[in-house]
C-alpha positions in Angstrom: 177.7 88.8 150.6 181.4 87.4 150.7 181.9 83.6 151.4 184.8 83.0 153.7 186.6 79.8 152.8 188.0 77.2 155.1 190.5 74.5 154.2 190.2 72.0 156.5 191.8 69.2 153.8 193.8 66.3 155.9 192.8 67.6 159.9 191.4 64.7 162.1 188.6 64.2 163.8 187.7 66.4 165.9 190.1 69.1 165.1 188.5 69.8 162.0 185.1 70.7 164.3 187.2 72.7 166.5 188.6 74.5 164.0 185.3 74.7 162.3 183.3 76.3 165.3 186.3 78.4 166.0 185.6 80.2 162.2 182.7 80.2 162.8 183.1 81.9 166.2 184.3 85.0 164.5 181.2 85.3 161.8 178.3 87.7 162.3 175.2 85.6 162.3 173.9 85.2 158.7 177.6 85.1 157.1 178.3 81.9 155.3 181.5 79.8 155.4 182.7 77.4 153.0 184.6 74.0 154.3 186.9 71.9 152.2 187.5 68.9 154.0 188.1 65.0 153.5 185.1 62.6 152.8 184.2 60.6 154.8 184.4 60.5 158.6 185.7 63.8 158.9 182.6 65.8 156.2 179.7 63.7 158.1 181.0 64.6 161.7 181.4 68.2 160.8 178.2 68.7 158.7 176.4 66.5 161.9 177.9 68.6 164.4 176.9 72.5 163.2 173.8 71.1 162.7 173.8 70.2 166.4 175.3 73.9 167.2 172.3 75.2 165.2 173.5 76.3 162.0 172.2 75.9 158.8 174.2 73.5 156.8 173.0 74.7 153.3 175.2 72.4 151.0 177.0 69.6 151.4 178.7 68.4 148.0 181.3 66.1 147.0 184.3 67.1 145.5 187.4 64.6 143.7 190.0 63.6 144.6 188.1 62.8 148.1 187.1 65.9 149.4 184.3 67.7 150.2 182.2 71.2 150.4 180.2 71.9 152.9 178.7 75.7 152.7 177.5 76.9 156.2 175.6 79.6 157.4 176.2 80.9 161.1 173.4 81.6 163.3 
């Protein structure tokens, strides 16, 4: 199965959920996306909130240089 990627590096809070959910939007249920965005703030309100929307958040990893992967499955 094909992992779309999203790079989501330097958007603020909450653009980078918008954008997010927006991807996601477009995904058959069971496709997985793969978000690249800045620790912090932004990677633990994004990882919080698909959780919330009640998809599976099935990595969360950081990366250097301050970034992280989160790899998400739609449901």
């Amino acid at each position: 199965m094909t992992i779309h990627k999203l790079d989501l590096r330097g958007v603020a809070c909450p653009m980078n959920f918008v954008k997010t959910q927006l991807f996601l939007d477009k995904l058959a249920s069971g496709e997985q996306v793969e978000v690249v965005l800045d620790q912090g703030e932004p990677a633990q309100s994004v990882s919080k909130s698909v959780v919330q929307e009640g998809h599976l958040l099935e990595e969360n990893q950081l990366m250097d240089g301050g970034l992280c992967r989160l790899l998400i499955r739609k449901a």
